[in-house]
C-alpha positions in Angstrom: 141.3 -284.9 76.1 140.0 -283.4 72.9 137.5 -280.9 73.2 133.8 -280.9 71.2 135.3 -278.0 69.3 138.3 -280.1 68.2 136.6 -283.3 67.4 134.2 -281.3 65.4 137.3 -280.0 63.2 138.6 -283.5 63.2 135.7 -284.8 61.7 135.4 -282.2 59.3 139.1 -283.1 58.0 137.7 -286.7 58.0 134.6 -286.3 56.1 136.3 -283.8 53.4 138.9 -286.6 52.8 137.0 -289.5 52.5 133.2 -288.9 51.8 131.6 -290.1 48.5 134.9 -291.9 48.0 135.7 -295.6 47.5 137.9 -297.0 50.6 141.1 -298.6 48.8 143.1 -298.6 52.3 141.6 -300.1 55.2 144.2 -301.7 58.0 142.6 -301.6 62.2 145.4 -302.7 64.4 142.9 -303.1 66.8 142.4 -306.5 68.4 139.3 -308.4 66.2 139.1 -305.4 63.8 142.2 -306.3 62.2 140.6 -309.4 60.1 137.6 -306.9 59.1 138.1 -305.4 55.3 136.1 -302.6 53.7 137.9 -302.0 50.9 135.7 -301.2 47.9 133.2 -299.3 50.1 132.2 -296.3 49.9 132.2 -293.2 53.1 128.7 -291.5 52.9 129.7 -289.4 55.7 132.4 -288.9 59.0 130.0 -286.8 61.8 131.6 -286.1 65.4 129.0 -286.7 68.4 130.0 -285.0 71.4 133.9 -286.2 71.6 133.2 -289.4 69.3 133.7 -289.6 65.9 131.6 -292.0 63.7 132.4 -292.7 59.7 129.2 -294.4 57.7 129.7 -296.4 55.2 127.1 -297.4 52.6 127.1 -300.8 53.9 125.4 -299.9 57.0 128.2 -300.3 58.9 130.2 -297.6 60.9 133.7 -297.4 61.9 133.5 -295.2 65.8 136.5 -294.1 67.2 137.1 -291.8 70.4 140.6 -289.6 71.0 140.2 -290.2 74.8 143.5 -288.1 76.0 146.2 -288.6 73.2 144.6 -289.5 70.6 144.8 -288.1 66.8 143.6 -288.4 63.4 145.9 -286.7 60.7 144.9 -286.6 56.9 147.8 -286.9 54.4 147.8 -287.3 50.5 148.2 -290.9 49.5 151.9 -290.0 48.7 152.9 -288.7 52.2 151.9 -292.1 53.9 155.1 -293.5 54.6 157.4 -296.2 55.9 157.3 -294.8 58.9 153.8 -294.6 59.2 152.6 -297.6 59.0 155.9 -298.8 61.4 154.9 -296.4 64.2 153.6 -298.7 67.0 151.4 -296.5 68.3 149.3 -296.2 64.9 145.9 -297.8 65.1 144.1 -297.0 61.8 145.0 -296.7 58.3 141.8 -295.6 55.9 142.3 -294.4 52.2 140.5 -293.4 49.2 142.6 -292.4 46.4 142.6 -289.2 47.4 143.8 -289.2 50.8 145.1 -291.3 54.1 143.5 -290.7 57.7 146.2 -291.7 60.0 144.5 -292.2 63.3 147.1 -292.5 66.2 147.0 -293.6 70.2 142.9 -293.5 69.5 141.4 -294.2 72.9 138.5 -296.6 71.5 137.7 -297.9 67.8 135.1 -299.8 67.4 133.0 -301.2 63.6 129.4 -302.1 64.3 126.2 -301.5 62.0 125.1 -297.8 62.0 121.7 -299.0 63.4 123.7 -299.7 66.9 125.7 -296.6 66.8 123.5 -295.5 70.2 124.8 -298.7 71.6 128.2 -296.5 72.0 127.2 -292.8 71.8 122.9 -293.0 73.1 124.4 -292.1 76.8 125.6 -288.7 76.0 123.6 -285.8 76.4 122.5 -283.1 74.3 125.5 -282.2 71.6 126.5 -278.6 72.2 127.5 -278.5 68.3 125.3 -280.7 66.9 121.6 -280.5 65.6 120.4 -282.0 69.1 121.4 -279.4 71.1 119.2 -278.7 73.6 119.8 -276.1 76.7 116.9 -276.8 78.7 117.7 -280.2 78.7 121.1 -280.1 79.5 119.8 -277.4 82.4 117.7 -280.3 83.8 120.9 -282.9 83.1 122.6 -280.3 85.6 120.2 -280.3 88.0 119.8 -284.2 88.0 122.3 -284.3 90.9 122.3 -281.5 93.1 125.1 -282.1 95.2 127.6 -282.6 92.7 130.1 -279.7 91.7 129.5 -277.6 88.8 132.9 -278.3 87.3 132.4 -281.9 87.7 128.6 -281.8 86.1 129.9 -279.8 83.0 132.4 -282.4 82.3 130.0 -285.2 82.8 129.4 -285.9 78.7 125.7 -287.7 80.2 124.5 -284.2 80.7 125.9 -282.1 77.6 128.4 -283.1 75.4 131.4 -281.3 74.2 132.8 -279.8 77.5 136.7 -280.5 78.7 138.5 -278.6 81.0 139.6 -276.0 78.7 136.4 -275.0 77.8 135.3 -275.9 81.5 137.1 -273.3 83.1 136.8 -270.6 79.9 133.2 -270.9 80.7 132.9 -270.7 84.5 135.3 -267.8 84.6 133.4 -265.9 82.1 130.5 -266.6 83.6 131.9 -265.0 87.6 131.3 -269.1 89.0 133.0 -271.6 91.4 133.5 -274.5 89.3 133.8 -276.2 93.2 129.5 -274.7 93.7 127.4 -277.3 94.6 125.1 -277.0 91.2 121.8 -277.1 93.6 123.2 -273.5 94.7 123.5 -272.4 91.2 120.6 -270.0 90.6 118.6 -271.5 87.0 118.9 -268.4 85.7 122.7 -268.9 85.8 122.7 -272.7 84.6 120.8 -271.3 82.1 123.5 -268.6 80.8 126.3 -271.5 81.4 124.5 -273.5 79.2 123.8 -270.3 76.4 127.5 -269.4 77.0 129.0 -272.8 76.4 126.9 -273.5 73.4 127.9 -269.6 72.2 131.8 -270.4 72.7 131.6 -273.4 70.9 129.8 -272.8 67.9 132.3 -269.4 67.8 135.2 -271.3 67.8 134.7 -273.2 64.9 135.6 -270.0 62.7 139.2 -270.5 64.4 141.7 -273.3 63.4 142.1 -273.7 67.2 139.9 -273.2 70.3 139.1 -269.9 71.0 137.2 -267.9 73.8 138.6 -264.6 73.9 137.7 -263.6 70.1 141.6 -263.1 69.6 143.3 -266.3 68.2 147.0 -264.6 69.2 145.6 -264.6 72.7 142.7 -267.3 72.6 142.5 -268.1 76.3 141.8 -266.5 79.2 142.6 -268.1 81.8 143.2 -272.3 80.9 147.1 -273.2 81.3 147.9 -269.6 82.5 148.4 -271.2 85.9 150.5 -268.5 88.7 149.7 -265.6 86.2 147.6 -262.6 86.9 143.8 -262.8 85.8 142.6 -260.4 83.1 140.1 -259.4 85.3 141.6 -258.4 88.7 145.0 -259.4 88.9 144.9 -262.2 91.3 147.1 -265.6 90.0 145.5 -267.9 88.4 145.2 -271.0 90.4 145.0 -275.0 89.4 142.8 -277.0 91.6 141.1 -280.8 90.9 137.4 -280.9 90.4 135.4 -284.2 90.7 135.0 -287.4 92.3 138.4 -289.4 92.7 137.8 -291.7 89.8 136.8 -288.9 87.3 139.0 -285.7 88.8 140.5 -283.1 86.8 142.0 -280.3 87.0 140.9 -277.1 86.3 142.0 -273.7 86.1 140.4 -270.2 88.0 140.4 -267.1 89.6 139.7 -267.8 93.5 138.9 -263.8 93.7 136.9 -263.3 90.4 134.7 -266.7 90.7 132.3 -266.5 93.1 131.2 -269.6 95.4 132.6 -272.9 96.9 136.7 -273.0 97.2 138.3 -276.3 96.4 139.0 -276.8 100.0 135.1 -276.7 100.9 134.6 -279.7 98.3 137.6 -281.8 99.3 137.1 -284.5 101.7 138.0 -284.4 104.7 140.3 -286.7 106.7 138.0 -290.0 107.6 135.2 -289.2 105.4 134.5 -291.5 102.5 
């Protein structure tokens, strides 16, 4: 799944593309929304919120969409939009202007409903770590809602903060010298605190880079997410992949089981008999 940082570009693309322009291409493939036309509006804006993306148009209506895991908007010039294109099955949206086509592809949700109701579909999520929202000591206390739940799986949890996947989940715990796997009642509030600041502080960095970036070098931009079996830039040890989460949410993250400090994966999985 998209991370905040990526959906933030995505919107960017969107809203350069098609704000203060008149829609002349509008085709949902998505169950009711096909029938739905809004050609000869106008897009006042396209603004991400946490991993959602949301285009207004000046007839108070908004058009949401969500990536989920595969999804993707691409922008082309109203000449590159071709056969093929609109053929591909696994297109779902087709929105112009004159001056450009967003493409949106295997997109996880779409949804058109007036802009008043947008926190119908995005009110749940928690402070925006890019957005004008954001809120640390808020998303501390989100955290701390539910001690006994696993850092990793708390940071992932878009109710608390939004923005975090597991890229940026395990960029942050390993900079920060934590168990993803730490019960988050164990995690000092000092520390949630920094985890928060951090997170926020990668984020908002990253945006200066065309992809996501935590190490400051964009040749290199990751320390230790997909580097699975090789040694850590820390201390050497390999990297290991673990899941993180309860069964209907888990993911898999990437760590350092000598660098991060705390709670192994094998002290959070459950044990035989014990639901």
């Amino acid at each position: 799944m998209p991370e905040g940082d990526a959906v933030w570009r995505t919107a960017r693309r969107l809203h350069e593309a098609l704000a203060d322009r008149e829609i002349s291409l509008w085709e949902l493939r998505w169950a009711e929304l096909g029938a739905s036309d809004r050609r000869g509006r106008t897009t006042i804006e396209v603004v991400p919120r946490g991993k959602h993306i949301l285009q207004r148009l000046d007839d108070g209506w908004t058009l949401h969409s969500h990536l989920r895991m595969e999804g993707r908007w691409a922008v082309v010039p109203p000449g590159g939009l071709y056969h093929r294109n609109r053929a591909d099955p696994f297109v779902r949206a087709l929105v112009g202007s004159a001056a450009a086509v967003a493409i949106g592809r295997r997109l996880g949700m779409l949804d058109l409903v007036p802009t008043a109701c947008e926190p119908d579909l995005v009110g749940h999520l928690g402070p925006d770590l890019l957005g004008p929202d954001w809120d640390a000591d808020r998303a501390v206390a989100n955290l701390l809602g539910r001690p006994g739940r696993s850092l990793g799986a708390a940071l992932l949890d878009q109710t608390n903060l939004a923005g975090i996947g597991t890229m940026w989940c395990a960029e942050i715990c390993f900079l920060e010298r934590v168990s993803p796997w730490m019960p988050v009642g164990e995690v000092d509030a000092g520390a949630l605190g920094a985890i928060a600041a951090r997170a926020h502080r990668l984020l908002a960095g990253s945006l200066a880079h065309r992809e996501s970036v935590s190490t400051g070098n964009p040749r290199r931009p990751l320390f230790i997410h997909g580097r699975a079996g090789r040694p850590c830039p820390r201390c050497g040890t390999p990297i290991s992949v673990a899941e993180v989460g309860e069964p209907q949410v888990r993911r898999t993250l990437h760590h350092c089981p000598r660098c991060q400090q705390g709670a192994t994966p094998e002290d959070r999985a459950p044990r035989p008999g014990i639901r």
